[in-house]
C-alpha positions as CSV (number, residue, x, y, z in Angstrom):
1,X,0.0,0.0,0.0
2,X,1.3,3.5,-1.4
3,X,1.1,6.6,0.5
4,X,0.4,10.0,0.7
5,X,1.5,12.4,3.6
6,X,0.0,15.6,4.1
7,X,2.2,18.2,6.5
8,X,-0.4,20.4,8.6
9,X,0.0,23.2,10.7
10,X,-2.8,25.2,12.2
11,X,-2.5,27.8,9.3
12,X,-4.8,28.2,6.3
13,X,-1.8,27.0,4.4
14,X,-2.2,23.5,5.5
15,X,-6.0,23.7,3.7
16,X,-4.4,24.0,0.7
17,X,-2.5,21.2,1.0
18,X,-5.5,19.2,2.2
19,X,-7.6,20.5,-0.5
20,X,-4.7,19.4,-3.0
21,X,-4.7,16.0,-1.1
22,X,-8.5,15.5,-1.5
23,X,-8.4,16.1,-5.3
24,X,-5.6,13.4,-5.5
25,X,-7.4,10.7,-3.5
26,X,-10.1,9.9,-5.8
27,X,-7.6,8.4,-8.7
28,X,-5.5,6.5,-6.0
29,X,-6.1,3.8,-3.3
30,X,-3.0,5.0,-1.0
31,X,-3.5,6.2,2.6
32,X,-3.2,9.3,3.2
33,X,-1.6,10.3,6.7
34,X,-2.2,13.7,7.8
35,X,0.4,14.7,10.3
36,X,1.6,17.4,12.5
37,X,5.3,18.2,13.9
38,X,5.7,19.4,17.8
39,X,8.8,21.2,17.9
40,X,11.5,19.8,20.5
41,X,10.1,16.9,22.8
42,X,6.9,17.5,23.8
43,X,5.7,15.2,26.0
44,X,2.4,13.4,25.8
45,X,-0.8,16.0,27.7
46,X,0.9,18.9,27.0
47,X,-0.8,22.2,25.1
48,X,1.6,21.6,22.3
49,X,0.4,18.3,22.0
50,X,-2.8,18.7,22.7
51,X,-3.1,21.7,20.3
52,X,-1.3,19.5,17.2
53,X,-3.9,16.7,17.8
54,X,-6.7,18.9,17.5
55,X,-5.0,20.5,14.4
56,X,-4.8,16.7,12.4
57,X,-8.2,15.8,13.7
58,X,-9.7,19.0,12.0
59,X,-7.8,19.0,9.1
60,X,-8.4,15.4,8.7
61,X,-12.0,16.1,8.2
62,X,-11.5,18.0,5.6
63,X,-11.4,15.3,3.4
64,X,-14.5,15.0,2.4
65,X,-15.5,12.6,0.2
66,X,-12.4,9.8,1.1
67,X,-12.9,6.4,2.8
68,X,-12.2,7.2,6.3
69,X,-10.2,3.8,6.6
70,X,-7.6,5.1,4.5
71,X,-7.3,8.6,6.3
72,X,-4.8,8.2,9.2
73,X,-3.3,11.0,11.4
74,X,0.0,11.8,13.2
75,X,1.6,14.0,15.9
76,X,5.3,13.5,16.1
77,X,8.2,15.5,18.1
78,X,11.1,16.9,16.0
79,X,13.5,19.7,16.5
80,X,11.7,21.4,13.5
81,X,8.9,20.5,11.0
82,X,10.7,20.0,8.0
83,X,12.9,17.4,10.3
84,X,10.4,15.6,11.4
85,X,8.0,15.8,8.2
86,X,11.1,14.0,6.1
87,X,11.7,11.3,9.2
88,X,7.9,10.1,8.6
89,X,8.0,10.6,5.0
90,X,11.1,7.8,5.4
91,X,9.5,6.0,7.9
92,X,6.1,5.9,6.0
93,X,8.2,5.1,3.3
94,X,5.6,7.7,1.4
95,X,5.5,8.1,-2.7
96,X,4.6,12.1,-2.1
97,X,5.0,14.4,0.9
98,X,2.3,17.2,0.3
99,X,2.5,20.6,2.1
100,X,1.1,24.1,1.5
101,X,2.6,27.9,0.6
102,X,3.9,30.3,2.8
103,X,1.0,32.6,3.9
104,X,3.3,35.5,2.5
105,X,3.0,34.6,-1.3
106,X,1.0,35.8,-3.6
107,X,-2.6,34.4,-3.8
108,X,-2.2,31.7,-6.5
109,X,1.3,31.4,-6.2
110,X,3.8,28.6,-4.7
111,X,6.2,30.2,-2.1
112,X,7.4,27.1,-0.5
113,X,8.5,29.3,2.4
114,X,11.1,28.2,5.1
115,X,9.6,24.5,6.3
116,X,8.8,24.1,2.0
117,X,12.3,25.0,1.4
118,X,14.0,22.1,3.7
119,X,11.5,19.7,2.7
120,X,13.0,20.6,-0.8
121,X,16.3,19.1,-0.4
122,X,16.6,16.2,0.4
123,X,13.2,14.9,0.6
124,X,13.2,11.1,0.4
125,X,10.0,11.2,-1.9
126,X,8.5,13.3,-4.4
127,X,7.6,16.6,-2.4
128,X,4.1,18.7,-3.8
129,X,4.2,22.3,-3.1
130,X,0.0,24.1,-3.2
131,X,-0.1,27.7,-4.1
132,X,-1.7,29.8,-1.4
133,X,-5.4,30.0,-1.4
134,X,-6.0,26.3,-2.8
135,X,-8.5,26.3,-1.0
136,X,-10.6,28.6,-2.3
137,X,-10.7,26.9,-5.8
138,X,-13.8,23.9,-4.4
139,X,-13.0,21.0,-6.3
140,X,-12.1,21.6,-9.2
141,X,-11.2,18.9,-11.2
142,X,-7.6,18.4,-12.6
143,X,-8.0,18.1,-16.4
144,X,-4.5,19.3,-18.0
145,X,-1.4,17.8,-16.3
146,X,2.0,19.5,-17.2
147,X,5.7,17.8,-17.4
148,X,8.5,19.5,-17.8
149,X,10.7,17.9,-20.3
150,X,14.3,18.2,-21.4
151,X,15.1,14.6,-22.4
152,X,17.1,14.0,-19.0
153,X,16.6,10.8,-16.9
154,X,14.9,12.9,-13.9
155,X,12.7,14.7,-17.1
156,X,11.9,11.2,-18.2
157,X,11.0,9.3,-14.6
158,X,8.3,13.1,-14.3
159,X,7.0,11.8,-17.2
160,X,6.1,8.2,-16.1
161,X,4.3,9.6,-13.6
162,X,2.5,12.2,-15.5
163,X,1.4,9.7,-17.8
164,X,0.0,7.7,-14.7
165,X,-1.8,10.7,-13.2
166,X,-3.3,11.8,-16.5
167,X,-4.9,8.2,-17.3
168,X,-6.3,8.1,-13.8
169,X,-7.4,11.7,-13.5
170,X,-8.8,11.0,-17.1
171,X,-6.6,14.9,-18.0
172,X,-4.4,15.5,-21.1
173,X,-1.0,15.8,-20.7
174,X,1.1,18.4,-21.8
175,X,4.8,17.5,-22.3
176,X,6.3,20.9,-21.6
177,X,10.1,21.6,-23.3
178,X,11.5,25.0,-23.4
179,X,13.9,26.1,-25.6
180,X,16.4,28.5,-23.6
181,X,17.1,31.9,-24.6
182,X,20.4,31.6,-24.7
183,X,20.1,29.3,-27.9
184,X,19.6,32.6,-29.5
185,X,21.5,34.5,-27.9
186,X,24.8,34.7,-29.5
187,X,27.7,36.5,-28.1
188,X,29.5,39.2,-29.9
189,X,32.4,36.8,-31.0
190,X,30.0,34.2,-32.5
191,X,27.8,36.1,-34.8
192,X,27.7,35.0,-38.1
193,X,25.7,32.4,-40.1
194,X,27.6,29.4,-38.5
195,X,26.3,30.4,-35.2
196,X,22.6,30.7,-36.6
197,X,22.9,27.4,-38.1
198,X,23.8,25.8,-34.8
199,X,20.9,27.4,-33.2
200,X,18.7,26.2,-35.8
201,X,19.8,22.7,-35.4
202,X,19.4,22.6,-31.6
203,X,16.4,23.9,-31.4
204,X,15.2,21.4,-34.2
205,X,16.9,18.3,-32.3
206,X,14.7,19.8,-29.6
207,X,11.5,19.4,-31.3
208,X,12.5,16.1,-32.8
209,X,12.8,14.5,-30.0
210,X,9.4,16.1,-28.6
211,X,7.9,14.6,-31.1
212,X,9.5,11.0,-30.8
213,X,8.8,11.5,-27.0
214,X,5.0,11.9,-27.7
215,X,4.8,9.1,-30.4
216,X,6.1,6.8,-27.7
217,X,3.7,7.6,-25.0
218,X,0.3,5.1,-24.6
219,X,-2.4,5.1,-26.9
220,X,-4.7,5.6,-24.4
221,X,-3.4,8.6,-22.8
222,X,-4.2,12.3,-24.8
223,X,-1.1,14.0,-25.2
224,X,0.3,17.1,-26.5
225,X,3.8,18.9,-27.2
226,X,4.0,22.1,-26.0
227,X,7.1,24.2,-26.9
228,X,8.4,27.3,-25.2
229,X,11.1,30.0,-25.8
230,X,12.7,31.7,-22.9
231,X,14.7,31.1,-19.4
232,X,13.0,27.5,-18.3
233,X,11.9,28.0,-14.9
234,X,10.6,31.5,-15.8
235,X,8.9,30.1,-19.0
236,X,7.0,27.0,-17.0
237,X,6.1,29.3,-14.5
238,X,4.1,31.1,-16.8
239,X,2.9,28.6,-18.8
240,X,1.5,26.8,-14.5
241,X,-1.5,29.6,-14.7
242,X,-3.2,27.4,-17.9
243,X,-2.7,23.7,-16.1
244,X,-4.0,22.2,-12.9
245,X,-1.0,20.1,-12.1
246,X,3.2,20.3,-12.9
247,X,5.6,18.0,-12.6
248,X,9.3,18.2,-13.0
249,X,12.3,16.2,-11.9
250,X,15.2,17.0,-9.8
251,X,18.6,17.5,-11.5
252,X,20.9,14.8,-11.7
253,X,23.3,15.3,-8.9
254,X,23.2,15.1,-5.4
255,X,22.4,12.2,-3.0
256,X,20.8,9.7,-4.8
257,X,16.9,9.1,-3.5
258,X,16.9,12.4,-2.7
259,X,15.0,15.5,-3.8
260,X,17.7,18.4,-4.9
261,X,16.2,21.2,-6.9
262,X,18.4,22.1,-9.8
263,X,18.4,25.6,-11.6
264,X,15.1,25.6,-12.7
265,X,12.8,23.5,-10.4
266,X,14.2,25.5,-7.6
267,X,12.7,29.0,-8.8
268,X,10.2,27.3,-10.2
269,X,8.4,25.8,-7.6
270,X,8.3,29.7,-6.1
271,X,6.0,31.0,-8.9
272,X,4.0,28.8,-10.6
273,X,0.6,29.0,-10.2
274,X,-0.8,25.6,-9.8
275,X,0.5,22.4,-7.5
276,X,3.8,21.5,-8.3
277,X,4.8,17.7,-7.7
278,X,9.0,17.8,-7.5
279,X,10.5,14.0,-7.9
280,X,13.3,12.8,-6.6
281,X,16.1,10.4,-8.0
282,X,15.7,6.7,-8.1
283,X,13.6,7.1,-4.8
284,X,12.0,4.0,-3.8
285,X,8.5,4.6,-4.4
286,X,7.8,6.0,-7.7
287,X,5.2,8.2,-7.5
288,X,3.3,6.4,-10.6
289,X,2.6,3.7,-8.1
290,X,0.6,6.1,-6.5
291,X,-1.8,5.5,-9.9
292,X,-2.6,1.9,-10.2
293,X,-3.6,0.8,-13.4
294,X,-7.5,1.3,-13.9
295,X,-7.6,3.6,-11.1
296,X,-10.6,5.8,-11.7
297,X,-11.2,9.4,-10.8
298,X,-13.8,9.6,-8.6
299,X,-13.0,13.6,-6.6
């Protein structure tokens, strides 16, 4: 049995990420633990305690609409939240760690903020990041799913699970590649038609392999190419306000199993403007498990 944890505090924030976590449930049979970190070593009876219960058993019933066998909660004692939200992730051995923006951001905007950030590197599972005020949006459902796509390994592993969320959210995907700026821009000692030529030719080994990307994806799965011009993160950021759901892939260093945002998921994930699902490298569980085959959208 996959699963989800959701990190709660007693902030709007954390409504988001519940609201987020609801919309996911209906296209997956995982358990979903809704949990809460008491700084230092609270004991058991104390307000802290007391106060973090009450927080998962409220936010816990926000999820409206999901079996209640599968909703589980959890108060645990860490020297900070983003400690001991990545020691259950581990211990849970979850497939995605959801929590929501800082309260600070823009309305519509991910701004991981300072618990986001640490949960950012070196996350032992995929880590989703809701832009503030979530919430507000009811249920609406997720029809177009974005990946971001450069033909890396980590690009490729975002794309599994895309194509697994889009088949059980019944969405089209959109396989995102941007074609950076500085393809074009060519510096004062490299003008001249050679340098045009190479431009031309990356950009069209870009597309080609788009389009061989798309021809190999499942029949039953409706797919488009989407290619942009600009700096990436920037670029994908803009392009969050016209989907419902982003994925992209850590870069391809760091500890292994581990999420390290690279040049463009880190800024990314601080402006886009719909949930972005980060992935780590080789982690255990692939969040495509969390998408059985014939799973069927039910939120």
């Amino acid at each position: 049995m996959t699963t989800i944890l959701i990190g709660v505090d007693a902030t709007a924030r954390s409504e988001d990420a519940i609201a987020f976590g609801r919309q996911l449930a209906g296209a997956t049979t995982a358990d979903l633990v809704v949990a809460s970190i008491v700084r230092g070593s609270a004991e058991p009876g104390t307000h802290a305690r007391e106060d973090a219960h009450s927080t998962v058993r409220r936010m816990s019933g926000l999820l409206v609409g999901v079996d209640g066998s599968r909703v589980h909660t959890s108060v645990v004692a860490s020297r900070s939240p983003a400690q001991g939200l990545l020691e259950l992730a581990d211990s849970q051995s979850a497939a995605l760690l959801i929590v929501g923006s800082t309260h600070t951001g823009h309305l519509g905007r991910v701004r991981p903020g300072g618990t986001g950030e640490r949960l950012l590197t070196g996350a032992p599972c995929a880590v989703a990041v809701v832009p503030y005020g979530y919430r507000t949006e009811g249920d609406r459902p997720i029809r177009r799913i974005g990946v971001a796509y450069d033909g890396s390994s980590e690009a490729k592993a975002a794309l599994e699970a895309g194509v697994a969320a889009a088949r059980a959210l019944d969405a089209v995907l959109e396989v995102v590649t941007v074609i950076p700026a500085d393809v074009y821009g060519a510096p004062a000692l490299m003008a001249g038609p050679g340098y045009i030529i190479a431009a031309t030719d990356i950009e069209a080994d870009i597309r080609r392999d788009l389009d061989a990307t798309l021809a190999g994806l499942p029949s039953d799965v409706t797919a488009a190419g989407v290619v942009l011009e600009g700096r990436p993160w920037r670029r994908l950021a803009e392009h969050s306000s016209e989907l419902d759901l982003l994925l992209v892939g850590s870069r391809g260093y760091g500890p292994l199993h581990s999420v390290i945002l690279g040049g463009t998921s880190g800024p990314l994930l601080r402006d886009a403007h719909c949930p972005v699902i980060a992935l780590p490298r080789g982690a255990r569980t692939e969040v495509a498990e969390l998408f059985p085959a014939g799973a069927a959208a039910t939120a």
